[in-house]
C-alpha positions as a printed NumPy array, in Angstrom:
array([[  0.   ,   0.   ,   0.   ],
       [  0.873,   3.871,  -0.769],
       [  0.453,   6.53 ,   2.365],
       [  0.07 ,   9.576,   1.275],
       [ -0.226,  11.77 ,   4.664],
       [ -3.817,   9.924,   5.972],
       [ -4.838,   8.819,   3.234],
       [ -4.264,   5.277,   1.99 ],
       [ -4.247,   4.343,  -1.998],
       [ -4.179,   0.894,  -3.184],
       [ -2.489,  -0.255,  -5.908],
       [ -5.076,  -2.216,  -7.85 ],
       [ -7.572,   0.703,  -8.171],
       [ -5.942,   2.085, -11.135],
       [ -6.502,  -0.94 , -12.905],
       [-10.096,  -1.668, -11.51 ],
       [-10.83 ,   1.807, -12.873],
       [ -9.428,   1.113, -16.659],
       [-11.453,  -2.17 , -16.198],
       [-14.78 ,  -0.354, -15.972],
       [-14.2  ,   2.088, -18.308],
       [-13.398,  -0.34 , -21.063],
       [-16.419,  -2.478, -20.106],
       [-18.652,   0.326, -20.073],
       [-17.191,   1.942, -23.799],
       [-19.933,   4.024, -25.097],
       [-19.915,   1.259, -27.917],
       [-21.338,  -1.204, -25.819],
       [-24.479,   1.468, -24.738],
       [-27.815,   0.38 , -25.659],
       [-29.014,   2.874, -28.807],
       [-31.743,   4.877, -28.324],
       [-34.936,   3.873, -29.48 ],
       [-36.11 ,   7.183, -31.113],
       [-31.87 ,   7.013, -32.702],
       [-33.445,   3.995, -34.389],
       [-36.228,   5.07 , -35.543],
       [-35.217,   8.444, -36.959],
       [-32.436,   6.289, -38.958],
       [-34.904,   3.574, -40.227],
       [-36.729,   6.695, -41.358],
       [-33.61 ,   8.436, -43.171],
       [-32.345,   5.391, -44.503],
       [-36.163,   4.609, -45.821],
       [-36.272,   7.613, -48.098],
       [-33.057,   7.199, -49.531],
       [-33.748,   3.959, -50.451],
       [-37.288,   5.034, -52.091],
       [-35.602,   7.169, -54.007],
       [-33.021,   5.242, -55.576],
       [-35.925,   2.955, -55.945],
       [-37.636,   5.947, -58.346],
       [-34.778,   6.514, -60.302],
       [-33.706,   3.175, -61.397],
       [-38.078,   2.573, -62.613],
       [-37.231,   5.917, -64.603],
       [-33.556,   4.238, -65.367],
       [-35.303,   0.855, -66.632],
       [-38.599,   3.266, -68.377],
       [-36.242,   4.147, -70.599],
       [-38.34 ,   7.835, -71.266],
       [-41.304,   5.779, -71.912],
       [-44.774,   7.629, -71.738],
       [-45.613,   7.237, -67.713],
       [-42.24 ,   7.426, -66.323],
       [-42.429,  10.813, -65.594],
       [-45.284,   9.753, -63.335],
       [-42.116,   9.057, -61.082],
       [-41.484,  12.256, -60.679],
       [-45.252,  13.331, -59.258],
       [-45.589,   9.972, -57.311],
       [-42.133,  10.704, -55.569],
       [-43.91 ,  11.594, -52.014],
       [-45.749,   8.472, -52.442],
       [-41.867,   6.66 , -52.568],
       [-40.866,   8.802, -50.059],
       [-43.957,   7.925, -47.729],
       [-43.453,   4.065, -48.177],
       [-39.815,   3.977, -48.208],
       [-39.733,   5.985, -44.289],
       [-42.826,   3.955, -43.332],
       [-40.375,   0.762, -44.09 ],
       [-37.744,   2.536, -42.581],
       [-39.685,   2.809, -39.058],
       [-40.504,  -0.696, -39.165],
       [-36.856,  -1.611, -39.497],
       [-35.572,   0.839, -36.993],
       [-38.426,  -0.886, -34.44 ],
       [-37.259,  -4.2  , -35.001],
       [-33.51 ,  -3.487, -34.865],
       [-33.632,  -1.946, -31.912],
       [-35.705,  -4.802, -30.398],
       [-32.58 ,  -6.76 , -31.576],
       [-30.237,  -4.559, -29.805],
       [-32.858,  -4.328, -26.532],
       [-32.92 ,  -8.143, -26.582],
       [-29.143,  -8.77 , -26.685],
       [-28.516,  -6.121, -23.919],
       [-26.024,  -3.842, -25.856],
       [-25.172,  -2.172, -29.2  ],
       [-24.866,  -4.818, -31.584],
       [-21.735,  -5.421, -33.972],
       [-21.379,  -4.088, -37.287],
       [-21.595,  -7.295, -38.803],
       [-24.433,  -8.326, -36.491],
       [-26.571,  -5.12 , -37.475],
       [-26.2  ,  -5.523, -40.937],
       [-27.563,  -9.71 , -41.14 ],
       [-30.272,  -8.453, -39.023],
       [-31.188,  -5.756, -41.393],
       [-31.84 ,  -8.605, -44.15 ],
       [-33.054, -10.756, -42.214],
       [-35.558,  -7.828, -40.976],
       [-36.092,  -6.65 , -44.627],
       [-37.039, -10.034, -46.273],
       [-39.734, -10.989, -43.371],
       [-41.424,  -7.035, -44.094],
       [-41.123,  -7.766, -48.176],
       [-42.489, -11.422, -47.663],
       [-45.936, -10.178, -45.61 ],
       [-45.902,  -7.244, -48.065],
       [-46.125,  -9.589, -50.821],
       [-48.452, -12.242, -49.136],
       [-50.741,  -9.67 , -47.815],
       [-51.082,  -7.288, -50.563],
       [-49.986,  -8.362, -53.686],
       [-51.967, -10.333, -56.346],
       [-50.417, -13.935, -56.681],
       [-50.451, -15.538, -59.701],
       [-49.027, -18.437, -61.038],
       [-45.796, -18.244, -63.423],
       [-43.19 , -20.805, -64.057],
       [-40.717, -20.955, -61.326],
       [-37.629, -18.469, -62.901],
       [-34.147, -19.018, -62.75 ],
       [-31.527, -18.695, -59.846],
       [-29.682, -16.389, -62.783],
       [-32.848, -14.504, -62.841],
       [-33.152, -13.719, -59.373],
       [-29.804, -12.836, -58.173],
       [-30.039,  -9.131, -59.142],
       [-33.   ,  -8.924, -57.174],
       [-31.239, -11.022, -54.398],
       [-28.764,  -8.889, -54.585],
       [-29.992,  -5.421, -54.675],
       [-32.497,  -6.397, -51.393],
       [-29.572,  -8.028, -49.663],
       [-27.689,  -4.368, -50.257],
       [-30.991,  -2.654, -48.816],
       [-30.947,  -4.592, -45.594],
       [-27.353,  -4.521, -45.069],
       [-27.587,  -0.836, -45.678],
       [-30.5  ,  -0.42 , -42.753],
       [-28.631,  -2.844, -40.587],
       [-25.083,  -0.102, -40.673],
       [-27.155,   2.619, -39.956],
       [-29.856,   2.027, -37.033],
       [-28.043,   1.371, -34.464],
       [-25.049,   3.905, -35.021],
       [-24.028,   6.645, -34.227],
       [-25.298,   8.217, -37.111],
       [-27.977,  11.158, -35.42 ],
       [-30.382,  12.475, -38.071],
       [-32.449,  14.511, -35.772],
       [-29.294,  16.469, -34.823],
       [-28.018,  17.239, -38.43 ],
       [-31.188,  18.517, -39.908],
       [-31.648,  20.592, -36.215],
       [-28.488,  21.445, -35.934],
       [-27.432,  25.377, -35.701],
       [-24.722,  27.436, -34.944],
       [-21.647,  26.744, -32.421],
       [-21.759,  28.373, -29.848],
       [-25.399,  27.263, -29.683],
       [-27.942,  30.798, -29.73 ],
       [-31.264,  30.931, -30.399],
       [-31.978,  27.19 , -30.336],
       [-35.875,  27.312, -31.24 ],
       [-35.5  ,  29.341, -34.621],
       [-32.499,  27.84 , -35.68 ],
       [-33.456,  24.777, -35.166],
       [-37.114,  25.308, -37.351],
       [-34.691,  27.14 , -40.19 ],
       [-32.618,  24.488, -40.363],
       [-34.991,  21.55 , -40.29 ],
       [-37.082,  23.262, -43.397],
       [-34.217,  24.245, -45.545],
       [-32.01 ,  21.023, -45.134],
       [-35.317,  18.867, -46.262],
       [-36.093,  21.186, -48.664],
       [-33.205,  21.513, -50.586],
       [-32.876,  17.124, -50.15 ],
       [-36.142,  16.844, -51.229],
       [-35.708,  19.794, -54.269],
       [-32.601,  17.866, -55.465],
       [-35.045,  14.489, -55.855],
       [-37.246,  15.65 , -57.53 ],
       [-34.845,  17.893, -59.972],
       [-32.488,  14.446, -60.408],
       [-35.793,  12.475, -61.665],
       [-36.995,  15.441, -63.822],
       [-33.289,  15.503, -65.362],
       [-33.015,  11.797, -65.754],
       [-36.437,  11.669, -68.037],
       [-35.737,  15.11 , -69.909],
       [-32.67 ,  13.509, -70.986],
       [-34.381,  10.027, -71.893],
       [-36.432,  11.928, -73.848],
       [-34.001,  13.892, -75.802],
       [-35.666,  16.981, -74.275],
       [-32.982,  19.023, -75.073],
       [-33.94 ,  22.753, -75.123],
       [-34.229,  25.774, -72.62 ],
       [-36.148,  23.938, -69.768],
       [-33.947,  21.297, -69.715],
       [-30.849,  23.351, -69.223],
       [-33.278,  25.53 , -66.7  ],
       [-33.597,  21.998, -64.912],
       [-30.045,  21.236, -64.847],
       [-29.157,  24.587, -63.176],
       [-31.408,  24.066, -60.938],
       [-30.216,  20.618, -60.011],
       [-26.872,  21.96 , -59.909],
       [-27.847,  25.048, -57.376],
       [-29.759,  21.994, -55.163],
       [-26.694,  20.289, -54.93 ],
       [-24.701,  22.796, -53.998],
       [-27.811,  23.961, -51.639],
       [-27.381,  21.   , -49.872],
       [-23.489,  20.526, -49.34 ],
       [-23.5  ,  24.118, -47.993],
       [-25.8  ,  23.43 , -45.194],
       [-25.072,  20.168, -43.925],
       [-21.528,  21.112, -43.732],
       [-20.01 ,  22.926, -40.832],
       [-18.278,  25.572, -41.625],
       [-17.784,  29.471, -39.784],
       [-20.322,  32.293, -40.187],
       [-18.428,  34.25 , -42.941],
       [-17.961,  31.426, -44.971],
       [-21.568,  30.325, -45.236],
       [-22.72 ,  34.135, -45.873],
       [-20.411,  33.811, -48.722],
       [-21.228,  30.67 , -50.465],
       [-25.013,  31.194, -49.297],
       [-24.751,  34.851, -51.387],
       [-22.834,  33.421, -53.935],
       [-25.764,  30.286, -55.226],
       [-28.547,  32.566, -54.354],
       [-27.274,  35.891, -56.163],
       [-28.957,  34.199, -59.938],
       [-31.929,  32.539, -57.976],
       [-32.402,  36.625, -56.62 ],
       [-31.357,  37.44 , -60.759],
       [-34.177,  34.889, -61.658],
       [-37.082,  36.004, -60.744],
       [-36.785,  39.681, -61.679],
       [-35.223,  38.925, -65.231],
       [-37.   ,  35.729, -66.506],
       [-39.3  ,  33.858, -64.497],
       [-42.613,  35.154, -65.546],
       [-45.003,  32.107, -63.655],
       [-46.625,  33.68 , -60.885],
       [-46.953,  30.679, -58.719],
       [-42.864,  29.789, -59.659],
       [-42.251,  33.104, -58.972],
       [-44.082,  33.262, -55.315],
       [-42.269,  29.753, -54.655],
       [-38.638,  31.303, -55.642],
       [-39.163,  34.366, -53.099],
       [-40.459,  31.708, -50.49 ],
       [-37.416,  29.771, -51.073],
       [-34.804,  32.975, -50.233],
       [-36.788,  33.973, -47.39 ],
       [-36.442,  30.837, -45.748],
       [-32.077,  31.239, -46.85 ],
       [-32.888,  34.868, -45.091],
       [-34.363,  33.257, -41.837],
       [-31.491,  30.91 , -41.689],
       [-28.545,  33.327, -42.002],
       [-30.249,  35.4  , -39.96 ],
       [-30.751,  33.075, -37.259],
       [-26.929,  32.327, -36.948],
       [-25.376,  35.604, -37.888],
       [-23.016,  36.441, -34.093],
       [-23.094,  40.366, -33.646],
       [-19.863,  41.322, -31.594],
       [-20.295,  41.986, -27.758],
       [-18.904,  45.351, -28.862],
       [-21.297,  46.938, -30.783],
       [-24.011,  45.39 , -28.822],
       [-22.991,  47.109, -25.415],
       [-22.246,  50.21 , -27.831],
       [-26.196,  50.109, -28.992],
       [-27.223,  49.648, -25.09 ],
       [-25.16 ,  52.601, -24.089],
       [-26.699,  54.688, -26.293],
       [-30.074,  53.369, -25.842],
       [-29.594,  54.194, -21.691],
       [-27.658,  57.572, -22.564],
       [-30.167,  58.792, -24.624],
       [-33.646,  57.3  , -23.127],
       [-32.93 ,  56.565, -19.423],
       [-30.072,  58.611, -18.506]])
């Protein structure tokens, strides 16, 4: 044993300390349950919308197709509603095993998760006819592309992965919590959900050799949504996101004073820059300076 004055240390406590705080790594931590659910949900959409562009992929331009692009809430709606049903059961996975389950673990649970939903889908809902039995060769894409869905919801749920907090998230050091996080939530899904629908209406112009002014309107558009969307989910100082927000929105500002002539277009562009406005506005830092300046004068010249 160590004295040290009255007090008495023993040797083995270091280690009994390094003991417990490798058993109790955050890794091993139960997930949340609303974590799971918010990442079945994110994970859901995505997937719905790859889903959308490979039916406009395999159209080929064909005369509905571009029903894709007017159903794609529909997708959306399914794809999260799938999404919450896999977060659920994952979690349950995670709840029953007592900890956060492996990587590997996650991801075979995902599948397995994914092909019970698709099976009672099918069973329930679909019509069932009866077809000659296809190939293996036949279904491995399919096998394939499902198996890469469930993995894919397996990685996710049950990480560390926080969708809530990126789409709330606001400026550091956190101020005014409430607005910024309403501006950010409705310009982050916005912009995500502008950028699907401008990617489907680009994929079938171009199938369909549309090749004049509103498809290259549609392509700057896509481009400004993509850009939209890097720019806000990215962390970056004040002055740099005044600058690049200024810089993508100066033509939108151009647009609807010089060309667009639609009404309705015209009432959704200014919508669209207010909501920019709300959100710079909402994390713009004014210096301590100036505002104990402003009070000064406020007290020098009304109180005083």
């Amino acid at each position: 044993m160590i004295e040290s004055g009255a007090t008495i240390r023993h040797p083995y406590i270091y280690g009994e300390i390094l003991s417990r705080s490798l058993c109790q790594s955050p890794l091993s931590e139960l997930p949340g349950f609303g974590r799971c659910l918010s990442q079945g949900i994110v994970v859901g959409a995505f997937v719905a919308f790859w889903f959308a562009v490979i039916g406009m992929l395999l159209g080929r331009g064909m005369g509905y197709s571009f029903l894709l692009i007017y159903l794609l809430p529909i997708f959306l709606a399914t794809g999260m509603g799938i999404g919450l049903l896999e977060g659920v059961f994952l979690w349950a996975c995670s709840y029953v095993s007592g900890h956060r389950l492996h990587a590997l673990a996650r991801s075979t649970s995902g599948i397995v998760v994914l092909a019970l939903l698709l099976v009672t889908i099918n069973y329930f809902y679909l019509h069932h006819e009866v077809h000659s039995d296809p190939s293996l060769r036949a279904w491995l894409p399919f096998l394939a592309f499902y198996c890469s869905v469930g993995a894919v919801f397996g990685l996710v749920s049950g990480s560390k992965f926080s969708p809530v907090s990126e789409l709330l998230r606001g400026s550091t050091p956190p101020r005014r919590l409430v607005l910024n996080g309403i501006t950010g939530f409705l310009l982050r899904v916005l912009v995500i959900f502008a950028t699907m629908e401008l990617t489907l209406t680009f994929i079938w112009m171009a199938l369909t050799e549309r090749h004049g002014h509103d498809f290259v309107f549609v392509a700057i558009a896509l481009g400004h949504c993509i850009a939209a969307t890097v720019i806000v989910f990215t962390r970056m100082p004040f002055w740099l996101l005044l600058l690049l927000a200024l810089l993508i929105n100066f033509p939108v500002a151009a647009l609807i004073t010089d060309v667009l002539t639609n009404e309705i277009l015209r009432s959704l562009v200014i919508a669209y820059l207010t909501l920019w406005t709300a959100f710079l506005l909402c994390r713009v830092s004014v210096p301590h300076a100036v505002i104990s300046f402003v009070k000064k004068e406020i007290r020098y010249y009304l109180i005083d």
